[in-house]
N, CA, C and O atoms as CSV, one atom per row, in Angstrom:
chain,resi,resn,atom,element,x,y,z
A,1,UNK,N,N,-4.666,-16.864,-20.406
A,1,UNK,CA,C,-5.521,-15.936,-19.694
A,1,UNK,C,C,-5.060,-15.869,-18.240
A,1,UNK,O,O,-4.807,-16.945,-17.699
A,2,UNK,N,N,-4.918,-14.744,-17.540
A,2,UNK,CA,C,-4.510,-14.388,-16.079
A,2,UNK,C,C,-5.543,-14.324,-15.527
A,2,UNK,O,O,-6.694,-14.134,-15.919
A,3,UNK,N,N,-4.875,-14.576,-14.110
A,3,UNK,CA,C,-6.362,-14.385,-13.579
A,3,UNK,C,C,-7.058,-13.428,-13.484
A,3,UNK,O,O,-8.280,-13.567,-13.551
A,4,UNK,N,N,-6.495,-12.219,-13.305
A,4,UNK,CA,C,-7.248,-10.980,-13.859
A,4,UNK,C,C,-8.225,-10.672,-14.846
A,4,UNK,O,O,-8.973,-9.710,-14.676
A,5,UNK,N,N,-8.320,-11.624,-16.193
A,5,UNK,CA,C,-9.095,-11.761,-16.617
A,5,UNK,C,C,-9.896,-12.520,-16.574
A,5,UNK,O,O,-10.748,-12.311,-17.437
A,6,UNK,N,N,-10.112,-13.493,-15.877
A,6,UNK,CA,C,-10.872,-14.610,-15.339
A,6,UNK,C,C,-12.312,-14.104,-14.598
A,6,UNK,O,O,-13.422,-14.632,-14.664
A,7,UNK,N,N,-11.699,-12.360,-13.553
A,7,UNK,CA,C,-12.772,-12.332,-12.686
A,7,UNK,C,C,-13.580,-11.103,-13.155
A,7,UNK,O,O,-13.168,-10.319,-14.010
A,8,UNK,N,N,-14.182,-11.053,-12.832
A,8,UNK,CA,C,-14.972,-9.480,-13.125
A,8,UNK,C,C,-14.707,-8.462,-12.453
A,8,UNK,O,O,-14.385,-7.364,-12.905
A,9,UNK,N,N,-14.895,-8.941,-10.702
A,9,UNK,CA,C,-14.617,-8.090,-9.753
A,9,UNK,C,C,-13.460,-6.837,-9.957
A,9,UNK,O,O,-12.300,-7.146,-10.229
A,10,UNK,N,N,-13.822,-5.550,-9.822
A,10,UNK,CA,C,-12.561,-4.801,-9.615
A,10,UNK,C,C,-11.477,-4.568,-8.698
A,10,UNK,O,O,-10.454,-3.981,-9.050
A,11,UNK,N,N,-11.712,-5.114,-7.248
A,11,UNK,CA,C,-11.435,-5.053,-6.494
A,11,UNK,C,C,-11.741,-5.786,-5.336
A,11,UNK,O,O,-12.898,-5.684,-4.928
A,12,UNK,N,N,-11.062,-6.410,-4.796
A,12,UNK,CA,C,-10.660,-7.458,-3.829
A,12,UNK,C,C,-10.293,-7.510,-2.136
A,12,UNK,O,O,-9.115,-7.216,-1.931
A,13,UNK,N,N,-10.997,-7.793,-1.025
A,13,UNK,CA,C,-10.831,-7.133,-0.065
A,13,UNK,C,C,-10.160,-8.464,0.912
A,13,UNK,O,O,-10.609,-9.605,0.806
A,14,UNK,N,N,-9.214,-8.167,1.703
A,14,UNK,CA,C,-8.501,-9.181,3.072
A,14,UNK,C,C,-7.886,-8.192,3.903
A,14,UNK,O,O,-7.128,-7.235,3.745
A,15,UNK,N,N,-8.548,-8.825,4.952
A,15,UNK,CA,C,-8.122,-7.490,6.362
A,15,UNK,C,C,-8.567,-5.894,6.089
A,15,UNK,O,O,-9.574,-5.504,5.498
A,16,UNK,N,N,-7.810,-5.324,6.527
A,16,UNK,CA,C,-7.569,-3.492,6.346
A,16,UNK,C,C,-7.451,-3.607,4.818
A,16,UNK,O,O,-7.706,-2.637,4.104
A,17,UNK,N,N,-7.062,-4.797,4.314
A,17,UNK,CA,C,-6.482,-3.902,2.503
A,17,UNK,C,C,-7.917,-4.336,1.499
A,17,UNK,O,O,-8.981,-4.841,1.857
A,18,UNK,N,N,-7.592,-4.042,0.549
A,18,UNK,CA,C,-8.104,-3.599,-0.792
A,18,UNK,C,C,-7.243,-3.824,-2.221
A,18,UNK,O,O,-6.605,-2.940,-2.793
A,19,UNK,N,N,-7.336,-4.765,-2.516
A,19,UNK,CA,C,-6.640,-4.709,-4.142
A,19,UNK,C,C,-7.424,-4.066,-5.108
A,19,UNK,O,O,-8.612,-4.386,-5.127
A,20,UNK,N,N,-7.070,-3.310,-5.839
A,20,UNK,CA,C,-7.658,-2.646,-6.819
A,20,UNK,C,C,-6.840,-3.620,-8.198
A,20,UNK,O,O,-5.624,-3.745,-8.336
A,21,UNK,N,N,-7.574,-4.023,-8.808
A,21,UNK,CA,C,-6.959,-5.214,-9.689
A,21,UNK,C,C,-6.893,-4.371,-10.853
A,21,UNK,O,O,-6.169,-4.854,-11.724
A,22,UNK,N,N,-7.605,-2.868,-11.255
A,22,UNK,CA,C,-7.611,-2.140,-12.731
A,22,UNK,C,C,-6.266,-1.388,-12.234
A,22,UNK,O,O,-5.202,-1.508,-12.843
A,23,UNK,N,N,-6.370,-0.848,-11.433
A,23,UNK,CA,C,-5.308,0.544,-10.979
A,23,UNK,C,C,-3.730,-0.488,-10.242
A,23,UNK,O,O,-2.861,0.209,-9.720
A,24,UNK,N,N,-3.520,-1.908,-10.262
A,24,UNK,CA,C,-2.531,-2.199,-9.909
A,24,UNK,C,C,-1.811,-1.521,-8.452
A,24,UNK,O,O,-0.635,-1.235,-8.228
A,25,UNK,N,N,-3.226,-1.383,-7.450
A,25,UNK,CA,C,-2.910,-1.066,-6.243
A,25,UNK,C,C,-3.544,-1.580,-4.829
A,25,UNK,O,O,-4.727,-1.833,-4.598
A,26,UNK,N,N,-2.582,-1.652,-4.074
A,26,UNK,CA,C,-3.120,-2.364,-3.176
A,26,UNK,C,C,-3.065,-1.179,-1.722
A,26,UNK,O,O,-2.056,-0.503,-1.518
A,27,UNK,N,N,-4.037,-1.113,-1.016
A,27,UNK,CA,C,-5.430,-0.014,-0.290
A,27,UNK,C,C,-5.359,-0.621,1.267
A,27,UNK,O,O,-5.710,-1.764,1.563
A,28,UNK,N,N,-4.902,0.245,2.083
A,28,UNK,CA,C,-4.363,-0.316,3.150
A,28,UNK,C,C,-5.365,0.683,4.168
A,28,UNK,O,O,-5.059,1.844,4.441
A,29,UNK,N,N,-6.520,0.050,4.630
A,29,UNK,CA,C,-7.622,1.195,5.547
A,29,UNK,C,C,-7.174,0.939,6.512
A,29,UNK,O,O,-7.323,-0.161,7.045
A,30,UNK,N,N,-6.259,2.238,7.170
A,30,UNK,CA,C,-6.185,1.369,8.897
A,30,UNK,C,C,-7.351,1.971,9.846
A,30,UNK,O,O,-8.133,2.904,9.664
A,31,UNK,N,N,-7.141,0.958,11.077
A,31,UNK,CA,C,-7.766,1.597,12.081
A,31,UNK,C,C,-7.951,3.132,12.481
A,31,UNK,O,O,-9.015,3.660,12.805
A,32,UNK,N,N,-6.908,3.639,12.407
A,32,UNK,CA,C,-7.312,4.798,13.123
A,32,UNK,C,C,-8.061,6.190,11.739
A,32,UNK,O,O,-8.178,7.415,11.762
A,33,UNK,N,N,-8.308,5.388,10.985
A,33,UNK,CA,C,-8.764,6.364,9.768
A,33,UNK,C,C,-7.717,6.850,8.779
A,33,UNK,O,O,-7.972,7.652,7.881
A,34,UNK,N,N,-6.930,6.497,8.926
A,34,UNK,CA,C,-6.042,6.801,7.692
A,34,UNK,C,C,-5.687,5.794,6.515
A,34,UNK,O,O,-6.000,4.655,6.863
A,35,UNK,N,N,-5.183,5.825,5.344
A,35,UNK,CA,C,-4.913,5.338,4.212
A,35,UNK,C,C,-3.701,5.316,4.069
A,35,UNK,O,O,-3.020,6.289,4.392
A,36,UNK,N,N,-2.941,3.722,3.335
A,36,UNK,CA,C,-1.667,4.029,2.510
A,36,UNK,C,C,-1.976,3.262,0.922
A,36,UNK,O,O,-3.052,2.809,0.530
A,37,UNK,N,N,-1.338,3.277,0.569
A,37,UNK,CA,C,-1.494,3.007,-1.262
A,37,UNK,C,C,0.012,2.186,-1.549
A,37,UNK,O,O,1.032,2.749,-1.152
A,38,UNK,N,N,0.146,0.620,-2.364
A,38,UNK,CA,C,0.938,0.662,-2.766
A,38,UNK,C,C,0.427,0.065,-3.805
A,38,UNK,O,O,-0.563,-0.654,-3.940
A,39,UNK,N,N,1.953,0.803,-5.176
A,39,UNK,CA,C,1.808,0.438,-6.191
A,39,UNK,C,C,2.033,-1.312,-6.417
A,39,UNK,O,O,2.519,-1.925,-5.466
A,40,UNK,N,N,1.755,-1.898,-7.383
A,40,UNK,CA,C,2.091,-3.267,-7.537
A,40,UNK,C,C,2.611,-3.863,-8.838
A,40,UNK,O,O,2.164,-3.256,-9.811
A,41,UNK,N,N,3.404,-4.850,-9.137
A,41,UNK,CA,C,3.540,-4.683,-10.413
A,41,UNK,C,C,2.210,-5.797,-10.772
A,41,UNK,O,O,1.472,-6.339,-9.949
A,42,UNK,N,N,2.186,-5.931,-12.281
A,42,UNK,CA,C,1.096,-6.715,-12.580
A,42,UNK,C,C,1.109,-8.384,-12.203
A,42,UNK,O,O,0.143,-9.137,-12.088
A,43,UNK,N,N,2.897,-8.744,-12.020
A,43,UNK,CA,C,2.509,-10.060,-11.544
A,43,UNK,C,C,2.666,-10.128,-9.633
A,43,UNK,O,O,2.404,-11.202,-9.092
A,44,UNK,N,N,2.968,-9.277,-9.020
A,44,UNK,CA,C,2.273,-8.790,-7.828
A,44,UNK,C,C,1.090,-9.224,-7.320
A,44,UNK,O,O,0.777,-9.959,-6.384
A,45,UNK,N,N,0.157,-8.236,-8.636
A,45,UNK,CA,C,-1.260,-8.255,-8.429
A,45,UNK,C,C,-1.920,-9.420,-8.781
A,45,UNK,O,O,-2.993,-9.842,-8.349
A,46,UNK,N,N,-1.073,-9.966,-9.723
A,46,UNK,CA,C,-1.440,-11.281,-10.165
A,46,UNK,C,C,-1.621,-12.421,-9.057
A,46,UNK,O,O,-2.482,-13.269,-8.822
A,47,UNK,N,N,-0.516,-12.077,-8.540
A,47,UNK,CA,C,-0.390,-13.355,-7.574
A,47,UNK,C,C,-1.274,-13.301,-6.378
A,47,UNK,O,O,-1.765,-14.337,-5.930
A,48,UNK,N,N,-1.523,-11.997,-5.777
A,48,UNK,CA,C,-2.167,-11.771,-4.798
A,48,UNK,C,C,-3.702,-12.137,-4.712
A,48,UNK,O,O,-4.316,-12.752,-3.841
A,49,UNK,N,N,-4.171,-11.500,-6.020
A,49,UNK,CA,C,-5.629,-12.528,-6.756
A,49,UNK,C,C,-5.506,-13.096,-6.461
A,49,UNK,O,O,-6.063,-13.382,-5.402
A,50,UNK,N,N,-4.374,-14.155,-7.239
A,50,UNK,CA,C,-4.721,-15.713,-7.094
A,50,UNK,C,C,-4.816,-15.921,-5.714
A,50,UNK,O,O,-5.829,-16.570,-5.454
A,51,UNK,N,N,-3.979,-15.544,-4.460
A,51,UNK,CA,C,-3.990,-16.217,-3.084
A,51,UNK,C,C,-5.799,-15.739,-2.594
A,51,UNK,O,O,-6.721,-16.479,-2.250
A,52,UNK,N,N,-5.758,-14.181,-2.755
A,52,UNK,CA,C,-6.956,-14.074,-1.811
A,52,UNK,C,C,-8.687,-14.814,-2.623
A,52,UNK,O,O,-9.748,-15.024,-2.035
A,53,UNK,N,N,-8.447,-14.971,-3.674
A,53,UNK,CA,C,-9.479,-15.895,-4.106
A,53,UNK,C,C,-9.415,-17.091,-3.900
A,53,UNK,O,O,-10.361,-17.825,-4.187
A,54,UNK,N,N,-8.260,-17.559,-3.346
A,54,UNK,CA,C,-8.319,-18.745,-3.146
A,54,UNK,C,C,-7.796,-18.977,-1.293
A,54,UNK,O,O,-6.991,-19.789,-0.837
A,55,UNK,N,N,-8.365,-18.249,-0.791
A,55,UNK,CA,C,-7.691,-17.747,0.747
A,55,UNK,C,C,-8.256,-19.259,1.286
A,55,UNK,O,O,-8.944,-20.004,0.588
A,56,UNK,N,N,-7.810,-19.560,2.714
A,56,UNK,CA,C,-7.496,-21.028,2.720
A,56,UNK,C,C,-7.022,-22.305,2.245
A,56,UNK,O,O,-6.989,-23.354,2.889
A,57,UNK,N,N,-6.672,-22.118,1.095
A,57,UNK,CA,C,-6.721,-23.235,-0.252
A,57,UNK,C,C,-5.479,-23.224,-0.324
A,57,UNK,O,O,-5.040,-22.146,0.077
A,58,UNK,N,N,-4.509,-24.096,-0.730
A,58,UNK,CA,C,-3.459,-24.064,-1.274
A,58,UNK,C,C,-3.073,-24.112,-3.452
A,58,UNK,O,O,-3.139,-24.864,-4.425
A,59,UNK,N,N,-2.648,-22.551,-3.000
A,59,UNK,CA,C,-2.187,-22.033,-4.158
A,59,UNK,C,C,-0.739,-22.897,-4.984
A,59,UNK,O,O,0.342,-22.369,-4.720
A,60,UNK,N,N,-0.689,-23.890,-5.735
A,60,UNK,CA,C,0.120,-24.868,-6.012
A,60,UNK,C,C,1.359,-23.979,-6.731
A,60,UNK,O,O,1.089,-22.981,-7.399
A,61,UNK,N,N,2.650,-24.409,-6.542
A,61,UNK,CA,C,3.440,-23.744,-7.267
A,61,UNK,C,C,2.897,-23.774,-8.845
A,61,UNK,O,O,2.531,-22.711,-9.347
A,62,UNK,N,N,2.863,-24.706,-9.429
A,62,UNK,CA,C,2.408,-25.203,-10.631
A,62,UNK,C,C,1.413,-24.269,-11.165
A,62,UNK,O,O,1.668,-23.674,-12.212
A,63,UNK,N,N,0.526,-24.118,-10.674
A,63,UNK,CA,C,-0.144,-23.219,-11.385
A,63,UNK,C,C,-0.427,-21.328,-11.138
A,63,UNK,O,O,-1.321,-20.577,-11.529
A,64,UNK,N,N,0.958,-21.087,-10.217
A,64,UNK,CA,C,1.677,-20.176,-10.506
A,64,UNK,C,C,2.631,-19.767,-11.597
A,64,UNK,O,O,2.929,-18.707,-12.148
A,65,UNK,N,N,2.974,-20.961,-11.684
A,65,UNK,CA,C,3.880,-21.294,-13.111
A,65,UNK,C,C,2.886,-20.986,-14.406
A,65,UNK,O,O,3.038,-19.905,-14.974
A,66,UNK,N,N,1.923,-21.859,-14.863
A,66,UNK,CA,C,1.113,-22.002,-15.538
A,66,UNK,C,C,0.615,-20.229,-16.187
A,66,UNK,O,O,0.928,-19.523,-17.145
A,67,UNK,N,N,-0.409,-20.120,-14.869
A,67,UNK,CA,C,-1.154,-18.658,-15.034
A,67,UNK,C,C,-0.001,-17.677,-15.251
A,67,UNK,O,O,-0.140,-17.263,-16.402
A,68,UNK,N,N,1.299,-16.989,-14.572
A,68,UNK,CA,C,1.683,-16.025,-14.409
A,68,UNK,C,C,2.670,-15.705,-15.059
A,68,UNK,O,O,2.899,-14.521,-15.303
A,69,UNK,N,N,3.629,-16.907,-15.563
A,69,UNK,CA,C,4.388,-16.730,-15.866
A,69,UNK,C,C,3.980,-17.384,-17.720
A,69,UNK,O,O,3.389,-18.374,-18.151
A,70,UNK,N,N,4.552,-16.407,-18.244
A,70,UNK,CA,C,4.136,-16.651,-20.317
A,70,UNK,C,C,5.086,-17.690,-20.732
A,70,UNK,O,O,4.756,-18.632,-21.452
A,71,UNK,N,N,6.400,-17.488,-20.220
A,71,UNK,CA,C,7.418,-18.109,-20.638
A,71,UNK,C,C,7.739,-19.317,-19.374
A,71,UNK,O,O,8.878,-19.162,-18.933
A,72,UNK,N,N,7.158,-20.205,-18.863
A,72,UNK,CA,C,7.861,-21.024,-18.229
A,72,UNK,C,C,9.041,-21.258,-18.111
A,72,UNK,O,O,9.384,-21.354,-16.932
A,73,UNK,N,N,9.937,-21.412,-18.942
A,73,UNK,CA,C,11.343,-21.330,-18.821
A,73,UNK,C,C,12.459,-20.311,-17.806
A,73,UNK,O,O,13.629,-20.394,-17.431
A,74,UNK,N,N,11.335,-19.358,-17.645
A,74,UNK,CA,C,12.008,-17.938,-16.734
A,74,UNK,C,C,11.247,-18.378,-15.198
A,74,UNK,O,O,11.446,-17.531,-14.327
A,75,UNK,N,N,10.700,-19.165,-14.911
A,75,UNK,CA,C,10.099,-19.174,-13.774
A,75,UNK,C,C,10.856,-20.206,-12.932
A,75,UNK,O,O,10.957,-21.371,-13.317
A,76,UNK,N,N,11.364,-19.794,-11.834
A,76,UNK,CA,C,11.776,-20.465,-10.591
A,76,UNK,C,C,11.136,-20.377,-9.287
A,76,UNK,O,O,10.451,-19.435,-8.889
A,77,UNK,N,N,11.421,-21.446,-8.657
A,77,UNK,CA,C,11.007,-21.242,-6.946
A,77,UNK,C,C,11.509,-20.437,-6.346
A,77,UNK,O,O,11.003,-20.165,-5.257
A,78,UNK,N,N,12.821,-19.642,-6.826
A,78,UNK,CA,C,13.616,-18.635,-6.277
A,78,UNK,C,C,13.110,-17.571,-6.553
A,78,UNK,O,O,13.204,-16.611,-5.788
A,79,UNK,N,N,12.277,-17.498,-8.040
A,79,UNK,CA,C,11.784,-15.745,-8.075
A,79,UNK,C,C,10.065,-16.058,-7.350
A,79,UNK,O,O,9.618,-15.319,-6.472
A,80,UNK,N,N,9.305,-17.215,-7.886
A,80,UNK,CA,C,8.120,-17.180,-6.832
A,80,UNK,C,C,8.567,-16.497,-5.543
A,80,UNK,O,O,7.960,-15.444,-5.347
A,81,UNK,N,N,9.380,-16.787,-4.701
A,81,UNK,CA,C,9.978,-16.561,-3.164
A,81,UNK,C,C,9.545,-14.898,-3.055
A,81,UNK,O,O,8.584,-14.439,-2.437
A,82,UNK,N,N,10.422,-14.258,-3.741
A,82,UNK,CA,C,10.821,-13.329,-4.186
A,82,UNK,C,C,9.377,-12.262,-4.097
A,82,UNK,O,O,9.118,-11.343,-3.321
A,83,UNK,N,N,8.678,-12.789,-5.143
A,83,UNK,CA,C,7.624,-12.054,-5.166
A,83,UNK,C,C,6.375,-12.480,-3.533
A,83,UNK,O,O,5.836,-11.637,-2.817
A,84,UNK,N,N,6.305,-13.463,-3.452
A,84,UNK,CA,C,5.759,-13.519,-2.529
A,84,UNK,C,C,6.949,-12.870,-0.641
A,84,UNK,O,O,6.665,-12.756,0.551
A,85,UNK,N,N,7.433,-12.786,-0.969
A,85,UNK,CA,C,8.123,-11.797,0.317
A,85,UNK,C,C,7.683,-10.413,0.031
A,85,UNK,O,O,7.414,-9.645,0.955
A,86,UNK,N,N,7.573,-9.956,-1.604
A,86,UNK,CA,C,7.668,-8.906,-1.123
A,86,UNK,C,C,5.754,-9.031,-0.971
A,86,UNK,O,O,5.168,-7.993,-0.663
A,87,UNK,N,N,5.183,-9.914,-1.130
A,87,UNK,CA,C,3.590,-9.438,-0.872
A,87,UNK,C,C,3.380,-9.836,0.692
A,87,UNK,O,O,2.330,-9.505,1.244
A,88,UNK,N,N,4.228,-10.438,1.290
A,88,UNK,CA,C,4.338,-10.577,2.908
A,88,UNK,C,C,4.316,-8.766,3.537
A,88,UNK,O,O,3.486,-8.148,4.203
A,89,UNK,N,N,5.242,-8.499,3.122
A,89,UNK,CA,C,5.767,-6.998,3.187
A,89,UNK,C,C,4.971,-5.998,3.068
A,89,UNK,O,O,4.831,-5.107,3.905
A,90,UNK,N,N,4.374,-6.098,1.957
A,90,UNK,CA,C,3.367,-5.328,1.768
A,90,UNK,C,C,1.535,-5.380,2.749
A,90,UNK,O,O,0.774,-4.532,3.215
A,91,UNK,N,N,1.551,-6.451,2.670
A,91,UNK,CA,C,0.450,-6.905,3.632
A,91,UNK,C,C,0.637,-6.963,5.207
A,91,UNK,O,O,-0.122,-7.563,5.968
A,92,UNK,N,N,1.788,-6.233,5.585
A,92,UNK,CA,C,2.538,-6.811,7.307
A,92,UNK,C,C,2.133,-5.709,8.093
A,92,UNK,O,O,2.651,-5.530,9.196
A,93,UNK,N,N,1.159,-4.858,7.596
A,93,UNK,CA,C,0.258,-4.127,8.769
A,93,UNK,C,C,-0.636,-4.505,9.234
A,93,UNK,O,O,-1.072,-3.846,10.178
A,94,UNK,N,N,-1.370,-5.748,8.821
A,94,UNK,CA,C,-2.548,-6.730,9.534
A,94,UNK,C,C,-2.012,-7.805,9.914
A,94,UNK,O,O,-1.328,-8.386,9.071
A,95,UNK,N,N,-2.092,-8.197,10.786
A,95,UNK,CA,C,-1.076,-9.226,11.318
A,95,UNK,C,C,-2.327,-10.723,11.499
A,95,UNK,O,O,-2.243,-11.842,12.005
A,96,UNK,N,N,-2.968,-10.269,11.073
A,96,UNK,CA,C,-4.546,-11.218,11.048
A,96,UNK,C,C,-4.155,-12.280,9.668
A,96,UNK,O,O,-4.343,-13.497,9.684
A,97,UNK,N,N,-3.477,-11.371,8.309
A,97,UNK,CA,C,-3.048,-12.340,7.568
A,97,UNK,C,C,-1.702,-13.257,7.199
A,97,UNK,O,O,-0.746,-12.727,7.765
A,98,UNK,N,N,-1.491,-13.850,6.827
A,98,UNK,CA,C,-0.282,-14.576,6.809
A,98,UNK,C,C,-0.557,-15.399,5.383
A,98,UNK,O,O,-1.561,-15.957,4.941
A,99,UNK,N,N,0.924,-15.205,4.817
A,99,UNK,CA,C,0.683,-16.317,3.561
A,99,UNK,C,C,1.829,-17.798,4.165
A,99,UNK,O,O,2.973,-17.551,4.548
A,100,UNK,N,N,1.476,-18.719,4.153
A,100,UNK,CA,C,2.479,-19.951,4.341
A,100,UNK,C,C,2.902,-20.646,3.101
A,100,UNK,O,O,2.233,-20.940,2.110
A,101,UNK,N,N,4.374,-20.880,3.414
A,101,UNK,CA,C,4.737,-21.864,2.361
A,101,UNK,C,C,4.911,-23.043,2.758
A,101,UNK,O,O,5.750,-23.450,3.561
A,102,UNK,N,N,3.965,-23.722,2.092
A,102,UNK,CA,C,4.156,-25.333,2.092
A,102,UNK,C,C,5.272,-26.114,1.144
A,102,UNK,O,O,5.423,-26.587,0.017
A,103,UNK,N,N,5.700,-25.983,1.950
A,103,UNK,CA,C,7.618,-26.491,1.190
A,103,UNK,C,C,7.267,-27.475,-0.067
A,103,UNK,O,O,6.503,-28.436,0.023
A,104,UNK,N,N,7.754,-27.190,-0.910
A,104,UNK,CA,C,8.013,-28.174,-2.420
A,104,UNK,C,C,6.089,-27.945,-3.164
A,104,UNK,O,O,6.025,-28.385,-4.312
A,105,UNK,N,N,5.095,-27.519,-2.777
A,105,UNK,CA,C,3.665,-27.290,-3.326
A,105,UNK,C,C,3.312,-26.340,-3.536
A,105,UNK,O,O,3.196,-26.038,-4.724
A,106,UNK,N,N,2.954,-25.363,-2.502
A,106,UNK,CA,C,2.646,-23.854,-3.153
A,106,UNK,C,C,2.563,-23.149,-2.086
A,106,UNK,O,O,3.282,-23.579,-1.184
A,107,UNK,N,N,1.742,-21.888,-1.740
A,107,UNK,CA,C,1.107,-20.881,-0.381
A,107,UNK,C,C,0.096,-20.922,-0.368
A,107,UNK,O,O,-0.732,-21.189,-1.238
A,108,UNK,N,N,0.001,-20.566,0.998
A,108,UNK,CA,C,-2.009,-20.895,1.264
A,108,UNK,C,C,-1.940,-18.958,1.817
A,108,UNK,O,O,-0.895,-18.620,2.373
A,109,UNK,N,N,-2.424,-18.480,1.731
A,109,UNK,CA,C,-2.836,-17.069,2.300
A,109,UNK,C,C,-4.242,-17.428,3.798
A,109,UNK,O,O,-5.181,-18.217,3.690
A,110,UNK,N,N,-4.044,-16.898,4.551
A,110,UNK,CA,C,-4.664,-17.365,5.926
A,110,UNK,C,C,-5.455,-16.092,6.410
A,110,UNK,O,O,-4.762,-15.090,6.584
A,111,UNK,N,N,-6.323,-16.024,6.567
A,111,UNK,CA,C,-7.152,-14.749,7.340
A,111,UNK,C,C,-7.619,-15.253,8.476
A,111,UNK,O,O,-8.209,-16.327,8.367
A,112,UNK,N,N,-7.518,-14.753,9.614
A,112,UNK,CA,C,-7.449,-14.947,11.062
A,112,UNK,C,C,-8.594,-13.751,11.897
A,112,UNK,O,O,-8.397,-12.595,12.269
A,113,UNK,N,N,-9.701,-14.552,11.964
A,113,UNK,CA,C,-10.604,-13.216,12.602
A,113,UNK,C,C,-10.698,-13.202,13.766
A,113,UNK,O,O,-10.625,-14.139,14.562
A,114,UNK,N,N,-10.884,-12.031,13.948
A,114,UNK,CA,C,-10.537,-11.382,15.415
A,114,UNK,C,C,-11.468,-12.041,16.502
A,114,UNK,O,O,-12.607,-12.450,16.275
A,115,UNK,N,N,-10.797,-12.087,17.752
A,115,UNK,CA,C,-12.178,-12.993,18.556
A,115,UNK,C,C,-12.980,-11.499,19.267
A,115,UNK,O,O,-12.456,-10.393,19.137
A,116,UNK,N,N,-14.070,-11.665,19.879
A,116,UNK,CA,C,-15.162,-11.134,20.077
A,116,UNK,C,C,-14.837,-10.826,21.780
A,116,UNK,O,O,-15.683,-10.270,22.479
């Protein structure tokens, strides 16, 4: 079971964005009133769940492995990388979030609120 099926929620909110977890898109509200849209693939979206539900927490490689990947055998630290750059990328119009890698364990995803 993915985590996608785990939650009910349709949709998932950190910073300006919006995951849409049915439509495999991620919803970028900026400031000045405008919208961008990107598509995602499903283990994308997968992964991004997992960080922003678990935002502060450290997301263990291991059970990136576990949940996302069917075939363990195909899963490396080199394609984790991979996918998580490109969800850096995708998320790099709020500069409020940040995902970190904790070398040899997993990523923590970080939300940073604005001071007053």
């Amino acid at each position: 079971m993915t985590p996608m099926e785990k939650t009910n929620p349709t949709t998932l909110s950190v910073g300006c964005y919006e995951l849409n977890i049915k439509t495999l898109r991620l919803i970028c509200h900026r400031a000045d009133g405008s919208r961008t849209e990107q598509a995602l693939s499903f283990r994308e979206c997968s992964m991004l769940q997992l960080l922003i539900l678990n935002l502060d927490e450290i997301v263990e490689n291991e059970r990136f492995r576990n949940e996302l990947w069917e075939n363990t055998y195909l899963f490396s630290d080199a394609s984790l990388y991979v996918f998580i750059s490109h969800l850096r990328r995708y998320l790099s119009a709020d500069p409020r979030i940040t995902i970190i890698n904790l070398r040899g364990r997993g990523y923590r995803m970080t939300f940073q609120q604005q001071q007053p």
